[in-house]
N, CA and C atoms as a LAMMPS dump frame, in Angstrom:
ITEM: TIMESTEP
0
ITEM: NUMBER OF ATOMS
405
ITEM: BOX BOUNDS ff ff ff
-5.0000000000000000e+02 5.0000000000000000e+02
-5.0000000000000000e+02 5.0000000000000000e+02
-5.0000000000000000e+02 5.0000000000000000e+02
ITEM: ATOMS id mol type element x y z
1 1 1 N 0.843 -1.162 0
2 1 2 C 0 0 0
3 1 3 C 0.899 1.24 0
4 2 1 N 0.811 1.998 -0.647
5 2 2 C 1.315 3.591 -0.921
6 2 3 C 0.333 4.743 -0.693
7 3 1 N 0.792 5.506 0.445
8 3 2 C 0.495 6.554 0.69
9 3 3 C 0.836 7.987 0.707
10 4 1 N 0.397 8.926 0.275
11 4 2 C 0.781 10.038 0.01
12 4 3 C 0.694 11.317 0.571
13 5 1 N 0.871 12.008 1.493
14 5 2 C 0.646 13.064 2.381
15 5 3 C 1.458 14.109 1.61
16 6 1 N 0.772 15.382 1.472
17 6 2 C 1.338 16.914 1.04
18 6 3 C 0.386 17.555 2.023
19 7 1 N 2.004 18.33 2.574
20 7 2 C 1.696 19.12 4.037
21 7 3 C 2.597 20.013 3.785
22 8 1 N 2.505 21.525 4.264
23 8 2 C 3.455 22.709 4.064
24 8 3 C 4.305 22.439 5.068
25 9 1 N 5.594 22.38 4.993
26 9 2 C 6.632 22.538 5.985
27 9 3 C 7.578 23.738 6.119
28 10 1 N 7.378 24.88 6.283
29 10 2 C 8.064 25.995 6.372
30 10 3 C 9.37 25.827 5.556
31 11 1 N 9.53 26.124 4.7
32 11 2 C 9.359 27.54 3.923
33 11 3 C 8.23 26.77 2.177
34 12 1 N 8.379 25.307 2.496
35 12 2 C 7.731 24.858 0.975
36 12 3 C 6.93 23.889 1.329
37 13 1 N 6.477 23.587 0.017
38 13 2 C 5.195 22.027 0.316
39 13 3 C 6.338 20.796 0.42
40 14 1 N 6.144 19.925 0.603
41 14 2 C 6.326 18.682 0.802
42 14 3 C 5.657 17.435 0.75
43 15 1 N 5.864 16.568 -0.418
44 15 2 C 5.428 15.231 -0.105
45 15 3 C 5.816 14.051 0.656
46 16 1 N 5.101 13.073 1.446
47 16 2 C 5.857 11.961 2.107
48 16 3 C 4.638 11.052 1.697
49 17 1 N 5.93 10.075 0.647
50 17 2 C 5.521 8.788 0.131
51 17 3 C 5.33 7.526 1.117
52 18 1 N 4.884 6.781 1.886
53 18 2 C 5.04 5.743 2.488
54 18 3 C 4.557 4.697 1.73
55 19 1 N 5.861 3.878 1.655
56 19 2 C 5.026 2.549 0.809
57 19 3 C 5.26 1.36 2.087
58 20 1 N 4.062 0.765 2.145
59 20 2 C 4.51 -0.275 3.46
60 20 3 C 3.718 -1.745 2.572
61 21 1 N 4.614 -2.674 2.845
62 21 2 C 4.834 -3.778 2.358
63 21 3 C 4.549 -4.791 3.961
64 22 1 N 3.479 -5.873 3.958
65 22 2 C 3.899 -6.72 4.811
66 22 3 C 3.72 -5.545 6.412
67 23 1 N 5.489 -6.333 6.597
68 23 2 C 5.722 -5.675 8.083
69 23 3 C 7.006 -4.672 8.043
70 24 1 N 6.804 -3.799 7.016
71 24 2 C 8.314 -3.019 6.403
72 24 3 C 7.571 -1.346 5.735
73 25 1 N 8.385 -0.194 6.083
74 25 2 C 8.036 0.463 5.404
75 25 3 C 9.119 1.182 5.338
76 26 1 N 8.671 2.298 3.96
77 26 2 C 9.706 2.968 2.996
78 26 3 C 9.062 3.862 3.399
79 27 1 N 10.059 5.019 3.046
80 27 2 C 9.702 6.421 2.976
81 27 3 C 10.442 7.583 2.015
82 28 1 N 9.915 8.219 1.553
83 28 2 C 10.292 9.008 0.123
84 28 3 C 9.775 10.766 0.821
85 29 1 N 10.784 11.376 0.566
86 29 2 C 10.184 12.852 1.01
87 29 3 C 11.081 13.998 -0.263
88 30 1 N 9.335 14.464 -0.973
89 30 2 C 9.503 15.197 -1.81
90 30 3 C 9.498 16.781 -1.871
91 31 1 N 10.385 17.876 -2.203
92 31 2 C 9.801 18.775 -1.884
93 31 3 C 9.562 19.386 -3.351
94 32 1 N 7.818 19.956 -2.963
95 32 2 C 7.413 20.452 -4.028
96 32 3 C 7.572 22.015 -4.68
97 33 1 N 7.833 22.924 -3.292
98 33 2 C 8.127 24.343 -3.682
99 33 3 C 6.721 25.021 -3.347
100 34 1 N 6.203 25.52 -4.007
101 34 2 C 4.824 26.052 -4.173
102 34 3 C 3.624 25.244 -4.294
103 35 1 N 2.981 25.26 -3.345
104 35 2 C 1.208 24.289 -3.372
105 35 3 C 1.265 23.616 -4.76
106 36 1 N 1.291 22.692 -4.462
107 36 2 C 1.119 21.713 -5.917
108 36 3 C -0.797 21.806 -5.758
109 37 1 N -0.864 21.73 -7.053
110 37 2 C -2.457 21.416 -7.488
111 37 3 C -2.622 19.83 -7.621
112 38 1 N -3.838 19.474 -7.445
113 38 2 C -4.269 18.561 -7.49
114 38 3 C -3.755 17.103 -9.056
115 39 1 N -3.613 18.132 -10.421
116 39 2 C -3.418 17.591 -11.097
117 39 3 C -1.63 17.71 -11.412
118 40 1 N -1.164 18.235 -10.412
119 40 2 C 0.275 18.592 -10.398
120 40 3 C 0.778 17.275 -9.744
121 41 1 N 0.409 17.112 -8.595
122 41 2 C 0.811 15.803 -7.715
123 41 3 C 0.601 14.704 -8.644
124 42 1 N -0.707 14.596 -9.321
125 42 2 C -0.764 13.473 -10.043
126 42 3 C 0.069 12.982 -11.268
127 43 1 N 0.416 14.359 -12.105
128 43 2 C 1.462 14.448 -13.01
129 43 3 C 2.526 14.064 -12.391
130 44 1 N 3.321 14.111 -11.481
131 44 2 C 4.286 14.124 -10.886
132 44 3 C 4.1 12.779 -10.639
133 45 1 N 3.528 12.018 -9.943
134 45 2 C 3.276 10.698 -9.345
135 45 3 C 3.798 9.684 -10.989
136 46 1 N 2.806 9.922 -12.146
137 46 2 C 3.173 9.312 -12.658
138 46 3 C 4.246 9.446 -13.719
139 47 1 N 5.166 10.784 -13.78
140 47 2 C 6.23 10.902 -14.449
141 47 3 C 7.526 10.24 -13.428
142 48 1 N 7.285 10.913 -12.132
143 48 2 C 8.656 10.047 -11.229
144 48 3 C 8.883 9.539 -10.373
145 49 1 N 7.063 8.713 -10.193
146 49 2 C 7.008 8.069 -9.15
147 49 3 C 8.587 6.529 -8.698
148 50 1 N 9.122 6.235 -10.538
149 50 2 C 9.759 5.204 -10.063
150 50 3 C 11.485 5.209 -10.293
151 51 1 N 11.274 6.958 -10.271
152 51 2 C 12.904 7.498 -9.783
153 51 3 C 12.825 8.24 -8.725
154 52 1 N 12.153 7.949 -7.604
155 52 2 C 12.21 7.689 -6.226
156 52 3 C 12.939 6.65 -5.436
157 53 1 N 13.566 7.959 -4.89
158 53 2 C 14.616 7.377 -3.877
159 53 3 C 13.964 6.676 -2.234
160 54 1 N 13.271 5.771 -2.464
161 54 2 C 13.136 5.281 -0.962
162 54 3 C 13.747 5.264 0.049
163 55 1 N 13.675 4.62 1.66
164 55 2 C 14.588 4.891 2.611
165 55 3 C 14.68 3.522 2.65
166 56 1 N 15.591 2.671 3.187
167 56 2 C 15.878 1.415 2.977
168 56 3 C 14.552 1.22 4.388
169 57 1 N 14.52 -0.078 3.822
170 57 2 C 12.902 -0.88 4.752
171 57 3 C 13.452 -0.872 5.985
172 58 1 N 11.853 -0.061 7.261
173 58 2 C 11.92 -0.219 8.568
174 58 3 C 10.658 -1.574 9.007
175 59 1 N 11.123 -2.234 9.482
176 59 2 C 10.506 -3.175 10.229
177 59 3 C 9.334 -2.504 11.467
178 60 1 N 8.05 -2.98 10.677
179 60 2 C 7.256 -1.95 11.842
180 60 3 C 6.213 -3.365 12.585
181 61 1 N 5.8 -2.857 13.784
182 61 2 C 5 -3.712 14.274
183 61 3 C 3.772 -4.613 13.766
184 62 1 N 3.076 -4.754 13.719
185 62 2 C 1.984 -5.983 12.926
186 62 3 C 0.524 -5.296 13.929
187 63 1 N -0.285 -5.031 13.898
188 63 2 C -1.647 -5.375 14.506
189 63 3 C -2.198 -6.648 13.671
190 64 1 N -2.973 -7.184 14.996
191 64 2 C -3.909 -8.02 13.789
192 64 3 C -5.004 -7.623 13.301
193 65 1 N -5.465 -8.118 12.351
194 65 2 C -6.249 -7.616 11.556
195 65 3 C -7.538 -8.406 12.226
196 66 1 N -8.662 -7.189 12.241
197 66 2 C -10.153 -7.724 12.763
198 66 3 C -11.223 -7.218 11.912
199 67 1 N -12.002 -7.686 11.6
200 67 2 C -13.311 -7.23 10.552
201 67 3 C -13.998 -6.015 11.606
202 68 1 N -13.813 -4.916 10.688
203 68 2 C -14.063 -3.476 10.971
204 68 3 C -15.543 -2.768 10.623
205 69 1 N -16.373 -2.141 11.602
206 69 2 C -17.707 -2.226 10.987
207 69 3 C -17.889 -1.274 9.662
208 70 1 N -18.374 -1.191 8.623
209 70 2 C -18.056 -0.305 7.481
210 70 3 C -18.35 0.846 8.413
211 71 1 N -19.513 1.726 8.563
212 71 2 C -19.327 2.99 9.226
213 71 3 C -18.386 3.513 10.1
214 72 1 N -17.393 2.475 10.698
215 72 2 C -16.353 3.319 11.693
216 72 3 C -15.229 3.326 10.699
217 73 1 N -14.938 1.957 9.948
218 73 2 C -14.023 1.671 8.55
219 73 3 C -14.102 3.59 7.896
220 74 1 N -15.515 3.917 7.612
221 74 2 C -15.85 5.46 6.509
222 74 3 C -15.064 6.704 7.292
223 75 1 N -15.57 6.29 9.112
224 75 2 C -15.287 7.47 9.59
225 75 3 C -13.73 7.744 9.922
226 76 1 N -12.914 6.444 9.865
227 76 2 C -11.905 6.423 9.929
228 76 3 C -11.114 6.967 8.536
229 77 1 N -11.326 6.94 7.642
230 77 2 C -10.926 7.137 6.658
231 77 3 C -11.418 8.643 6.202
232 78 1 N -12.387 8.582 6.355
233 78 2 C -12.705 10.088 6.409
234 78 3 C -11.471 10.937 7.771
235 79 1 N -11.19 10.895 9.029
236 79 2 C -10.502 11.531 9.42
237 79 3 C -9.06 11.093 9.203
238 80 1 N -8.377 9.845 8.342
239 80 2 C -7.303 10.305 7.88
240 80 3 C -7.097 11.286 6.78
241 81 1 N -8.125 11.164 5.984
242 81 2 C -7.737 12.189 5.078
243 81 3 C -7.902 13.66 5.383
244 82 1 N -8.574 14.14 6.261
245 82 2 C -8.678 15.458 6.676
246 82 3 C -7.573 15.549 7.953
247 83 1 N -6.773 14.571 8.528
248 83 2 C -5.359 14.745 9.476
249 83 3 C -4.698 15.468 8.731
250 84 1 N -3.727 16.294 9.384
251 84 2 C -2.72 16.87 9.276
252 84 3 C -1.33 16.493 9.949
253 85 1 N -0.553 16.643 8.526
254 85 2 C 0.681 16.06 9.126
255 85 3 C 1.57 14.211 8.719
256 86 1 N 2.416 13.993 9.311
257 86 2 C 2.754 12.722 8.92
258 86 3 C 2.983 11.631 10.168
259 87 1 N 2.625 10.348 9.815
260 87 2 C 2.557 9.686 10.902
261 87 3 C 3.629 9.568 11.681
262 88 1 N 3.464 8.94 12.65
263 88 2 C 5.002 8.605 13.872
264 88 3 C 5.805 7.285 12.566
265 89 1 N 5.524 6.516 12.575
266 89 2 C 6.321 5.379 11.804
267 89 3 C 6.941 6.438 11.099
268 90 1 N 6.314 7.305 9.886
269 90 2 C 7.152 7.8 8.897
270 90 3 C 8.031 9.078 9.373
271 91 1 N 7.579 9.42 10.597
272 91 2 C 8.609 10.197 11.242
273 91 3 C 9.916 9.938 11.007
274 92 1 N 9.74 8.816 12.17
275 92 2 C 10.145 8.04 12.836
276 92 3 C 11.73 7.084 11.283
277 93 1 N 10.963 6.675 10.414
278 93 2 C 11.611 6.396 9.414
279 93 3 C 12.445 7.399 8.724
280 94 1 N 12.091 8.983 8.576
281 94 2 C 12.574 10.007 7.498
282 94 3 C 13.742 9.917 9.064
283 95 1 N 14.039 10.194 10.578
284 95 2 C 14.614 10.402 11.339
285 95 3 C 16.005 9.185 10.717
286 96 1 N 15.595 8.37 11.332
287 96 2 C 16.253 7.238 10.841
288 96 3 C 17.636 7.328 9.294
289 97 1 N 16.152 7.032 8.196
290 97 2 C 16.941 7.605 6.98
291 97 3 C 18.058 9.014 6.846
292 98 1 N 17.909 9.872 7.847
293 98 2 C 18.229 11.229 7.863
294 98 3 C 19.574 11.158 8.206
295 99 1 N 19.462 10.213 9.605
296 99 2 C 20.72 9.878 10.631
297 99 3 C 21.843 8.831 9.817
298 100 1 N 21.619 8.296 8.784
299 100 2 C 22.167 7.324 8.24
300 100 3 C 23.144 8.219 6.653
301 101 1 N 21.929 8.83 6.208
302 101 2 C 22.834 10.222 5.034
303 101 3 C 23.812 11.137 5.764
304 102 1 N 23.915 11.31 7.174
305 102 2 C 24.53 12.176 7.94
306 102 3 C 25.628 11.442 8.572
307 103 1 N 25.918 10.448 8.722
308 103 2 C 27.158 9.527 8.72
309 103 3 C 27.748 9.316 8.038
310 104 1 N 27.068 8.798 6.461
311 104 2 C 27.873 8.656 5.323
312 104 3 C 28.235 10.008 4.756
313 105 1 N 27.725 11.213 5.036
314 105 2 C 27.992 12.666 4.789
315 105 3 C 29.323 12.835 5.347
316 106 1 N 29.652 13.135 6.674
317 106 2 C 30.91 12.515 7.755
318 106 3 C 31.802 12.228 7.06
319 107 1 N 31.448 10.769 7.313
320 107 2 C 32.737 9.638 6.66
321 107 3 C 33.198 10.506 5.119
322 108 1 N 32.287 10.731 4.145
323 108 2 C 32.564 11.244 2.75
324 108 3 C 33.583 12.459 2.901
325 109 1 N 33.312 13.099 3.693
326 109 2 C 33.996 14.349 3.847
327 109 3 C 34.924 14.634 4.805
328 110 1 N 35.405 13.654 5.709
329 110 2 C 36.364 13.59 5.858
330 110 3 C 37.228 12.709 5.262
331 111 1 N 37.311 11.689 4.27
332 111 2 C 38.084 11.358 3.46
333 111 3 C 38.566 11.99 2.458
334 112 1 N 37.5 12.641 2.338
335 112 2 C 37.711 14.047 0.702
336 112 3 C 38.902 15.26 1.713
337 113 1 N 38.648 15.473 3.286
338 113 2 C 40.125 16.216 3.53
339 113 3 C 41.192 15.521 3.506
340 114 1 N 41.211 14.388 4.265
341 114 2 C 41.983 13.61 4.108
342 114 3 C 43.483 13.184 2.735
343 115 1 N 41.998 13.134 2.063
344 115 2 C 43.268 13.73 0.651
345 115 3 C 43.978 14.411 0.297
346 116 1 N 43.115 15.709 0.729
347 116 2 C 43.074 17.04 -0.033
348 116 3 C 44.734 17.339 0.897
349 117 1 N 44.498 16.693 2.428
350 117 2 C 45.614 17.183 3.223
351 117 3 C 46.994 16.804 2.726
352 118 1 N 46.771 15.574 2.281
353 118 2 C 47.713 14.438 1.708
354 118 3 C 48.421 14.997 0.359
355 119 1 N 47.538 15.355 -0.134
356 119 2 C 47.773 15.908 -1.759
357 119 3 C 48.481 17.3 -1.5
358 120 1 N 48.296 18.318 -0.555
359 120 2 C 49.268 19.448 -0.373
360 120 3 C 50.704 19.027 0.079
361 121 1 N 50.481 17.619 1.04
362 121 2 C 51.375 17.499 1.935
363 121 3 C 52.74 17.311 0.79
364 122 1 N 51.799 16.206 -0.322
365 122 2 C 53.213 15.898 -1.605
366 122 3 C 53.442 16.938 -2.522
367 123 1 N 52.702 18.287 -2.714
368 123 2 C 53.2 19.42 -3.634
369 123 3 C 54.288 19.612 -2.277
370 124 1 N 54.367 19.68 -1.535
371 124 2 C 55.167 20.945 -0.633
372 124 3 C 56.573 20.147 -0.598
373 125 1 N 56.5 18.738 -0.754
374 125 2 C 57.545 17.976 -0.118
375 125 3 C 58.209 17.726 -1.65
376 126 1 N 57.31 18.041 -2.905
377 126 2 C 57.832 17.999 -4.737
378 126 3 C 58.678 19.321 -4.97
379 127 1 N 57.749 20.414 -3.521
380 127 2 C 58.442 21.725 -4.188
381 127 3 C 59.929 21.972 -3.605
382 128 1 N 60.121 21.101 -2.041
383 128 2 C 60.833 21.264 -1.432
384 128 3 C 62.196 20.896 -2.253
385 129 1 N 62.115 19.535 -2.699
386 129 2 C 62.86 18.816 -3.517
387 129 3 C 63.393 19.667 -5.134
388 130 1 N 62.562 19.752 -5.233
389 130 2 C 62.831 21.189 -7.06
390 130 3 C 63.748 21.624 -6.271
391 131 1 N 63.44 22.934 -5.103
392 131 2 C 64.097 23.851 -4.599
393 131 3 C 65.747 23.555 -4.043
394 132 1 N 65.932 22.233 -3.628
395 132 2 C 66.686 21.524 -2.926
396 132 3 C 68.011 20.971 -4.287
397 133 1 N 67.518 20.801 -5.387
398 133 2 C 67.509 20.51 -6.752
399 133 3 C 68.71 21.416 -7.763
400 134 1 N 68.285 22.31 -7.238
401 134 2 C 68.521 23.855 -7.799
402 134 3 C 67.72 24.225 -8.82
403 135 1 N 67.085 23.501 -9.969
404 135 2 C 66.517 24.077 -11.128
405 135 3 C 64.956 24.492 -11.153
């Protein structure tokens, strides 16, 4: 099942995709810029819905499933769609996903000084040598 929430998040709109599979869910967070229209989201859904970047699968709890009376089934569904906001799981998941780009961010960039330190360290010790050289 795939779900789709667009909610303003200071300073732009934002979409959050949840696709939950089983006992696993993904999460995709889009930002749209300016209030998407109705037929904007949908354009969008089906031009890039499947160059979406998911969050690798969170293992979420299970309820069991019980036969639901249709009128509370309507009213329930009627007040998710008029909620505001995004659920705890997909919080909870974009947190997750967030904390995991911010490690490999880290690690990336301090190897990229790492070099960069390395790579001055051998001009200075090439120039030393020229200089040492005479020519």
């Amino acid at each position: 099942m795939i779900k789709l929430t667009v909610l303003f998040d200071e300073p732009f709109w934002i979409g959050i995709f949840e696709k939950q599979d089983q006992d696993k869910i993904q999460i995709c967070r889009v930002v749209f810029g300016q209030e998407p229209k109705d037929y904007e989201v949908y354009d969008f859904i089906l031009k890039n819905y499947y160059n979406l970047k998911f969050s690798n699968p969170i293992a979420i709890e299970k309820n069991p499933k019980k036969e639901i009376n249709p009128k509370r089934m309507q009213r329930k569904i009627k007040k998710t769609v008029q909620e505001n906001g995004i659920g705890t799981k997909a919080q909870q998941a974009l947190k997750l996903d967030y904390e995991n780009k911010k490690t490999e961010r880290k690690i990336r960039s301090k190897e990229d000084r790492e070099k960069l330190k390395k790579l001055k360290f051998e001009k200075r010790q090439q120039k030393k040598a020229k200089k040492k050289k005479g020519h």
